[in-house]
Wavefront OBJ file of the C-alpha trace (Angstrom):
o trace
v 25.889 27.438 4.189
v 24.159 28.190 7.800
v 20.803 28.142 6.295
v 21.165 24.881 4.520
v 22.386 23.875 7.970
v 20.215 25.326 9.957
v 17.304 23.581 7.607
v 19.227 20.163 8.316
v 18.988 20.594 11.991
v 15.396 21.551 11.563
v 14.659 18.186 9.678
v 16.971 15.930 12.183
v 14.832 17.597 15.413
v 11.231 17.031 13.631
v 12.341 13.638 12.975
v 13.759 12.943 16.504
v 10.205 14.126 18.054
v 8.111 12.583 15.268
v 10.211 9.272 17.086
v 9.250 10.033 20.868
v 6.144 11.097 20.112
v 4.505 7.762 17.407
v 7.390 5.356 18.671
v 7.693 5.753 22.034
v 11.652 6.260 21.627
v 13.664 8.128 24.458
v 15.521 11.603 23.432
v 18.901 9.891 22.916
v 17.270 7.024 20.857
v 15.222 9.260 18.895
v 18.222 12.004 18.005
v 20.631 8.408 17.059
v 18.069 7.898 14.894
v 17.351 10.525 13.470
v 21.115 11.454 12.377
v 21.063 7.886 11.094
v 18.485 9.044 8.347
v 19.918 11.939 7.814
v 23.185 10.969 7.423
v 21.981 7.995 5.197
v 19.561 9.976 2.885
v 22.380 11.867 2.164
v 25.021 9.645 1.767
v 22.459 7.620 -0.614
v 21.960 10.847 -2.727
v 25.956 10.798 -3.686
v 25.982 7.041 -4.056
v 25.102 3.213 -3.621
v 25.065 2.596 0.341
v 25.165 -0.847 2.233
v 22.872 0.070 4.991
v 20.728 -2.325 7.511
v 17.076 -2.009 8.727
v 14.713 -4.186 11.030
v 11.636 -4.950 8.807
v 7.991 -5.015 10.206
v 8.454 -8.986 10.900
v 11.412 -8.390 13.165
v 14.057 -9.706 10.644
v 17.353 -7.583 10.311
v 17.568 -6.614 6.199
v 20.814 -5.878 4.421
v 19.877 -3.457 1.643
v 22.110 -1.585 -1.023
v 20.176 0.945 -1.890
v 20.689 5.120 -3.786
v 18.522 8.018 -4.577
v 21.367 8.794 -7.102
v 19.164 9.781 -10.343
v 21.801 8.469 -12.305
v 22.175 5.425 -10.813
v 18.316 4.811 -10.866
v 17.634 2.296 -14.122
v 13.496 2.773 -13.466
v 10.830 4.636 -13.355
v 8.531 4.078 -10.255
v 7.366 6.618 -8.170
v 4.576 7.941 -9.180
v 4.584 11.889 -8.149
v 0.561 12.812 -7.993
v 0.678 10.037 -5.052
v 0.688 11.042 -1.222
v 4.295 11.038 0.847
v 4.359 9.071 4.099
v 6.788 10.951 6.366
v 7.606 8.193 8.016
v 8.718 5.939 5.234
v 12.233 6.245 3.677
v 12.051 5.222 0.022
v 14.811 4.162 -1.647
v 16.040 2.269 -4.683
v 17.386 -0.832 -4.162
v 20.244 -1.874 -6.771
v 20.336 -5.457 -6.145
v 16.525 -6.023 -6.857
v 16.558 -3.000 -9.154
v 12.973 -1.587 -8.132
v 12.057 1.439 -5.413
v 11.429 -0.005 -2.061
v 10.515 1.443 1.804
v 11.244 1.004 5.347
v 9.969 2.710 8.316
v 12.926 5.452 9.248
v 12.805 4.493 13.013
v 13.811 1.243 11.843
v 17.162 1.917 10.667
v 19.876 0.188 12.488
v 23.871 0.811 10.866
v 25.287 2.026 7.976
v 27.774 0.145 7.208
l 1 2 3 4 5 6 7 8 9 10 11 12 13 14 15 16 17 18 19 20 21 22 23 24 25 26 27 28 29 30 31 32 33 34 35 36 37 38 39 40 41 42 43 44 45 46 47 48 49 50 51 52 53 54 55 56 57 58 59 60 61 62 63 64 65 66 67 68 69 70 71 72 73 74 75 76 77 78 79 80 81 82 83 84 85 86 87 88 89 90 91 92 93 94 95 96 97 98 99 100 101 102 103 104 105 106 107 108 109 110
């Protein structure tokens, strides 16, 4: 249990100063954020999660969206491809097909 915990901390922290340091956020901004994806990713690994997220054009999105692997109906990421680490993929179970945001765009969870 501590090292799983400790690795989680690990993960939030990298994220938080991946967010000051390409985003420009300040330390509070960039740790809110940061437990926001965490919190979500694994919320969205136990089940379908109504979550919102300003897209690249500035427009607030309302997604449902899981990583569940039974919940996922398709096939569609491809493994021998690259991993952005600052994307967030996720499937989306309204549209049912994988889609992306940028994790310092994620606003509420609801």
């Amino acid at each position: 249990m501590k090292a799983t915990m400790k690795k989680s901390m690990q993960q939030i922290m990298s994220l938080a100063w991946q967010f000051i340091k390409r985003n420009g956020y300040s330390r509070s901004e960039a740790l809110h954020t940061a437990w926001l994806n965490y919190k979500l990713k694994t919320e969205m690994a136990k089940k379908i999660v109504k979550f919102y997220y300003k897209k690249v054009d500035g427009t607030l999105r309302e997604a449902f969206g899981t990583l569940k692997n039974s919940l996922v109906t398709t096939i569609g990421i491809n493994d021998h491809r690259r991993t952005n680490e600052t994307l967030q993929m996720y499937f989306d179970t309204e549209r049912n097909e994988w889609r992306c945001f940028k994790k310092a765009n994620v606003l509420v969870i609801a």
